[in-house]
N, C-alpha and C positions, 0 to 999 in steps of 0.2 A: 367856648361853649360847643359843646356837640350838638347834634339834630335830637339825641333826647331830649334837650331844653325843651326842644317846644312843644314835647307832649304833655308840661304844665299848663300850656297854653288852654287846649280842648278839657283837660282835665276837672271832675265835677269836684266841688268843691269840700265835700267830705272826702273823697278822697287824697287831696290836698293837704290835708287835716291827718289822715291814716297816714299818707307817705312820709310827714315829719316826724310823727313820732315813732314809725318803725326806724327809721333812722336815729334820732335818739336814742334809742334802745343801741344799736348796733355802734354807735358813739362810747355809748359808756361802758359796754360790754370789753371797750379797746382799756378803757382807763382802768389801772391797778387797785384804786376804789372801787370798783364798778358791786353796786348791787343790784338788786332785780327792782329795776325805777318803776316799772309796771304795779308792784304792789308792795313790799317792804319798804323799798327806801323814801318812795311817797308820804308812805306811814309813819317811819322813822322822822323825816323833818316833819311831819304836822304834829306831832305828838312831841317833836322839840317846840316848835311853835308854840305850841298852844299847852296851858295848864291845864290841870284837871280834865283830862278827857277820858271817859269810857271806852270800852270796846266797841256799846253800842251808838255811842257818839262819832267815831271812828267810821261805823257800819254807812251811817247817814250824812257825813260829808262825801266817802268815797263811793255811795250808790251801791254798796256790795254786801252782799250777806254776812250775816255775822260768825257763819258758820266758814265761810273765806276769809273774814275777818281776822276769827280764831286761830287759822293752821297759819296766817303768816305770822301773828303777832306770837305764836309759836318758836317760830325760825329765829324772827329776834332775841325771843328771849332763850333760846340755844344756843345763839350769838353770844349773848353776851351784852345786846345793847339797847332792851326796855325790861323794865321790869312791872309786877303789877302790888299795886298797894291796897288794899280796903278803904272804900272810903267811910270816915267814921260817919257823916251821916244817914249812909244806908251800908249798911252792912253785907248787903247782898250785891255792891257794888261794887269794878273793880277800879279804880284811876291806872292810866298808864302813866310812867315814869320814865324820863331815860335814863344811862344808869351812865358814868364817865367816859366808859367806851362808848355808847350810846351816842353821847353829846360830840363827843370828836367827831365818829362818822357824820352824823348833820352835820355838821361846821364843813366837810370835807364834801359829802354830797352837794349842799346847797351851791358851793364854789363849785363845783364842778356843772351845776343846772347852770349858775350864772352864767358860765364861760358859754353853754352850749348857745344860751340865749344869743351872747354877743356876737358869738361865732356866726348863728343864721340869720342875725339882725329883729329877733325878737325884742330885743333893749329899744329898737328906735320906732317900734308901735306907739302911735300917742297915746294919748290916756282913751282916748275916747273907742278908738281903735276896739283898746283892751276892754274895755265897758261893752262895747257892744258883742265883742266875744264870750264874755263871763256871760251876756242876758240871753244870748242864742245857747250855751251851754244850759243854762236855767231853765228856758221853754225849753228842752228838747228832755229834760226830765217831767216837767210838770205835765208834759203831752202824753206821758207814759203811766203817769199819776192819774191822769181823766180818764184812762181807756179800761 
């Protein structure tokens, strides 16, 4: 270890927080998969995840305007890998889909999150760990909700 190690040490703890995931970023930017993990490729696996979701279902898991929403879920489907369907009970609505190349790339991102996980030792947080970071992610919207 170098003497930078131990400017984690002093370091406040949101920025802890920043410093890994600019590095992720810069992780996968190396990998031959690599998508923008900031906003599409998040999207891309929640929307493998998950069925039936909207734009604006999208808008409100990821905290981001639906007008942000829109220009990525754009790129995707320029890509090549979601598409949007009507859904028949509201008409004015749209379901995302992934579409076969869609579903490769998640299958390919998600393995690729895995690996990053394992690699910084995100895999060996306990559960309680990860609970307590999901409910500190949670108040620090809800804090933004009150104001």
């Amino acid at each position: 270890m170098t003497k930078d190690s131990d400017k984690f040490d002093s370091m406040p703890f949101i920025a802890l927080i920043h410093h890994i995931s600019k590095n992720k970023l810069k992780y996968t930017m190396k990998n031959p998969n690599h998508m923008d993990m900031v906003h599409e490729g998040r999207y891309l696996i929640e929307i493998h995840n998950r069925k039936n979701l909207s734009q604006d279902d999208l808008a409100g898991i990821f905290g981001q305007s639906k007008g942000a929403i829109a220009k990525s879920l754009r790129k995707l489907e320029d890509k090549g890998y979601v598409e949007r369907q009507i859904d028949e009970a509201n008409r004015r609505k749209y379901i995302l889909k992934t579409t076969p190349k869609g579903e490769e790339m998640a299958v390919l991102l998600k393995k690729d999150l895995s690996d990053w996980e394992e690699l910084v030792g995100i895999d060996k947080l306990d559960e309680n760990a990860k609970y307590q970071l999901r409910q500190i992610a949670r108040r620090s919207e809800e804090i933004l909700e009150e104001q």
